[in-house]
C-alpha positions as CSV (number, residue, x, y, z in Angstrom):
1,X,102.6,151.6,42.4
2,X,99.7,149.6,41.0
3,X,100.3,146.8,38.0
4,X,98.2,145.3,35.4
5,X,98.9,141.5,35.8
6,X,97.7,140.8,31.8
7,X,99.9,144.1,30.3
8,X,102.7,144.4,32.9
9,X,102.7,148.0,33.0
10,X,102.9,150.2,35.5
11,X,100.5,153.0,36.8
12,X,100.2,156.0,38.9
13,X,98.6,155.4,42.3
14,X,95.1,156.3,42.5
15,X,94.8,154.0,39.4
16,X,92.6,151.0,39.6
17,X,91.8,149.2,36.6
18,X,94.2,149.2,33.6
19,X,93.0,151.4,30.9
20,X,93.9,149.2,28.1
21,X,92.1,145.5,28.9
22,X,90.2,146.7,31.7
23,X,91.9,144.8,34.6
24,X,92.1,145.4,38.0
25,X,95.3,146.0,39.4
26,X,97.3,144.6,41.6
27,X,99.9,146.1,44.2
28,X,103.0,144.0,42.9
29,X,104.5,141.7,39.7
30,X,107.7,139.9,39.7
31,X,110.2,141.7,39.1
32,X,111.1,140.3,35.5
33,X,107.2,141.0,34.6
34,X,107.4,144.8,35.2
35,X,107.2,147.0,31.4
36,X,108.4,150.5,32.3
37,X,106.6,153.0,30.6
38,X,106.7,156.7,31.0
39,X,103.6,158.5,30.9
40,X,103.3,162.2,29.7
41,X,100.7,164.8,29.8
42,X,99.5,165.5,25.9
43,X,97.2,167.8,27.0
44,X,94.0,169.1,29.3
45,X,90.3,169.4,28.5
46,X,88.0,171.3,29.8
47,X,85.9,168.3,31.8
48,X,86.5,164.8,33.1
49,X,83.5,164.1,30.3
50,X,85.5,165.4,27.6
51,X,88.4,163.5,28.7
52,X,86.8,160.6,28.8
53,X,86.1,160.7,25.2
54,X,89.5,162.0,24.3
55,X,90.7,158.7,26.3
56,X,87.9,156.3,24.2
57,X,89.3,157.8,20.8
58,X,93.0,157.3,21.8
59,X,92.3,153.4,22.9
60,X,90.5,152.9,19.9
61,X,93.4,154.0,18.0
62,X,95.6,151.7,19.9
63,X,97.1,154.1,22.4
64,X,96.9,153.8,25.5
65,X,95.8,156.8,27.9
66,X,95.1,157.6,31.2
67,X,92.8,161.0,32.6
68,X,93.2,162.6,35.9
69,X,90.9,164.7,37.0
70,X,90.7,167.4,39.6
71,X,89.5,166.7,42.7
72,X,85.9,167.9,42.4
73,X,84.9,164.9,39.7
74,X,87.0,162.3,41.4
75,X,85.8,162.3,44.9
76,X,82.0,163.7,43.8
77,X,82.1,160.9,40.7
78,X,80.6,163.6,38.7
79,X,80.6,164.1,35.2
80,X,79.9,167.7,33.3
81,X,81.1,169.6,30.3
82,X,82.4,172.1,31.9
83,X,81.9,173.4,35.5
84,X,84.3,176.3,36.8
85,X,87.6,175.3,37.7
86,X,87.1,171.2,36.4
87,X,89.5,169.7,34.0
88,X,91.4,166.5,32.8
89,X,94.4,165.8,32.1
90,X,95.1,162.9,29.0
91,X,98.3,161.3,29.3
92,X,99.9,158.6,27.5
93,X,103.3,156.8,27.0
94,X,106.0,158.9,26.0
95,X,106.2,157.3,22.1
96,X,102.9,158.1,21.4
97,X,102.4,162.0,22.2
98,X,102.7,163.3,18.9
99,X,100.4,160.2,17.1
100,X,98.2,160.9,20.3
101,X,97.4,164.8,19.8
102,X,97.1,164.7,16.0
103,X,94.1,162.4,17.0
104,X,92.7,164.6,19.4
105,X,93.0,167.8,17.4
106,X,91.9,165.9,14.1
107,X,89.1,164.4,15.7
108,X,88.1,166.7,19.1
109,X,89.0,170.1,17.4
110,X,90.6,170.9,20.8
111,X,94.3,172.6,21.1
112,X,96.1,171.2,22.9
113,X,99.6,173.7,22.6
């Protein structure tokens, strides 16, 4: 699993710069550097552009998020509002889900239930 050498945490693979500082990451820490943090799914949108701004409006409110989307937009490295059969999933760490969709629904008008 990938690492951001400035935060320590730890990310999915298929992740390659850390969401929160923007660093690329690296393959392995020292053991006593590794922050263990559980990411959850708060919720998906309807494009990889609108998860894009669900992620900017998370990080600007100081949590930290991560979007996966389907496999169309990631291997194309297209961006749309809303194609046939495109999403993306937001996730974030564990704490913050409930802080993280009172943003989203606040600010986005999306459900996410």
């Amino acid at each position: 699993m990938p690492f951001c050498p400035k935060c320590k945490y730890e990310f999915t693979e298929g992740v390659k710069t850390c969401p929160d500082c923007g660093e690329k990451l690296v393959d392995t820490l020292n053991e006593d550097e590794i922050v263990d943090v559980k990411w959850v799914p708060v919720g998906t949108l309807k494009s990889s552009m609108y998860g894009d701004m669900a992620r900017e409006l998370l990080e600007k409110n100081d949590i930290p998020a991560l979007v996966v989307t389907d496999f169309f937009h990631g291997a194309l490295a297209t961006s749309g509002t809303g194609l046939a059969g495109t999403f993306a999933k937001i996730y974030v760490p564990e704490g913050s889900v409930n802080k993280a969709r009172e943003i989203l629904k606040e600010h986005m008008d999306i459900d996410l239930s």
